[in-house]
N, C-alpha and C positions, 0 to 999 in steps of 0.2 A: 433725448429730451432737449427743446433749444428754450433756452429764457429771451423773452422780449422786454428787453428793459428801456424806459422812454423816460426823458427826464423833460420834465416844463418849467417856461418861464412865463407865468401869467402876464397879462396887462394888467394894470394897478384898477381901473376899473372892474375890475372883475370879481365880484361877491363869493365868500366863502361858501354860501346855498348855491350858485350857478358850478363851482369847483364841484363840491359833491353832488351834483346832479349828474353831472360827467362823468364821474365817476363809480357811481349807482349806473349807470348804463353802459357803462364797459362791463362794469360785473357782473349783469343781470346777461350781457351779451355771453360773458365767457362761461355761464351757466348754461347756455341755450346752444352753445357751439361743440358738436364732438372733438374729444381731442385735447380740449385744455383744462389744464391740470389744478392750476392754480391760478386767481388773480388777489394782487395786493397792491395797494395803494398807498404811499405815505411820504410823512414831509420830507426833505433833504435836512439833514440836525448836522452837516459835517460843519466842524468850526475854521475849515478852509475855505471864510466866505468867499475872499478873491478868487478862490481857484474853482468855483462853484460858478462861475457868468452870469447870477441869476438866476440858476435853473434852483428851483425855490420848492418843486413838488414832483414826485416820480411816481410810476407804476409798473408793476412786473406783470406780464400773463408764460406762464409755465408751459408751451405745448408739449403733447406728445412724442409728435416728429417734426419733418421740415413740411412734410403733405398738410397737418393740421393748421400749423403757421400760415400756411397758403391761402388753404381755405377761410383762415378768416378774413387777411388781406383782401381778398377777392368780396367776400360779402358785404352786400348791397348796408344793410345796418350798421355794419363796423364804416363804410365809405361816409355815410348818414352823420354820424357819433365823430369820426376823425373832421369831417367838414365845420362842424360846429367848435370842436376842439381850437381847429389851427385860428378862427376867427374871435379865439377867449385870448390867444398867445400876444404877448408883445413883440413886434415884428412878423407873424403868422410863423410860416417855414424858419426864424429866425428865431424863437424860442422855444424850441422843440428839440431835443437830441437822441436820437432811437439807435437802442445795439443791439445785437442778437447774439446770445453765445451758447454753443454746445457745452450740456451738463453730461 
C-alpha cells in the first residue's frame, strides 16, 4: 500500500467553501478510481507553527499499490482538480508539499 500525502499552503484569498469544494472532488475522484483505499482530508493542528511553512491543510489518498497511484496521476480529472488546486496555492508549486510512503 503507498500513502500519498500532500500538504497545502492556501493563498489567503481563498474561501473555506472553494477549500472544500476541492476537496469534495478529490473524494468523490478517489471513490470513482480503482484502487484507492482511502482518502482524508484535514487541518495541520501541529503547534510547531515555524516548522509547519504554512502548510496550513493536508490530504491523504491510501492506494492499493504503486500501479493504482499511477493511474490516478495519469487521469485526465485528477490533472483537471490538481490544476485548479495549484492556482488556490500561494506561490502555485510553492505551496504545495507531496510525499509518498510505503505502508
Amino acid at each position: 500500500m503507498i500513502r500519498h500525502l500532500v500538504f497545502l499552503k492556501y493563498a489567503d484569498t481563498v474561501s473555506q467553501d472553494a477549500k472544500d469544494a476541492l476537496m469534495g472532488d478529490l473524494a468523490a475522484l478517489a471513490d470513482a478510481l480503482d484502487g484507492i483505499e482511502a482518502f482524508c482530508a484535514r487541518p495541520n493542528i501541529s503547534p510547531e507553527t515555524p516548522l509547519t511553512h504554512g502548510l496550513s491543510e493536508m490530504f491523504w489518498i491510501d492506494f492499493r499499490d504503486a500501479a493504482a497511484r499511477d493511474a490516478y496521476l495519469a487521469n485526465e480529472t485528477h490533472k483537471t482538480i490538481g490544476a485548479r488546486l495549484l492556482a488556490s496555492l500561494e506561490g502555485g508549486t510553492n505551496g504545495i508539499f507531496v510525499c509518498d510512503v510505503a505502508l
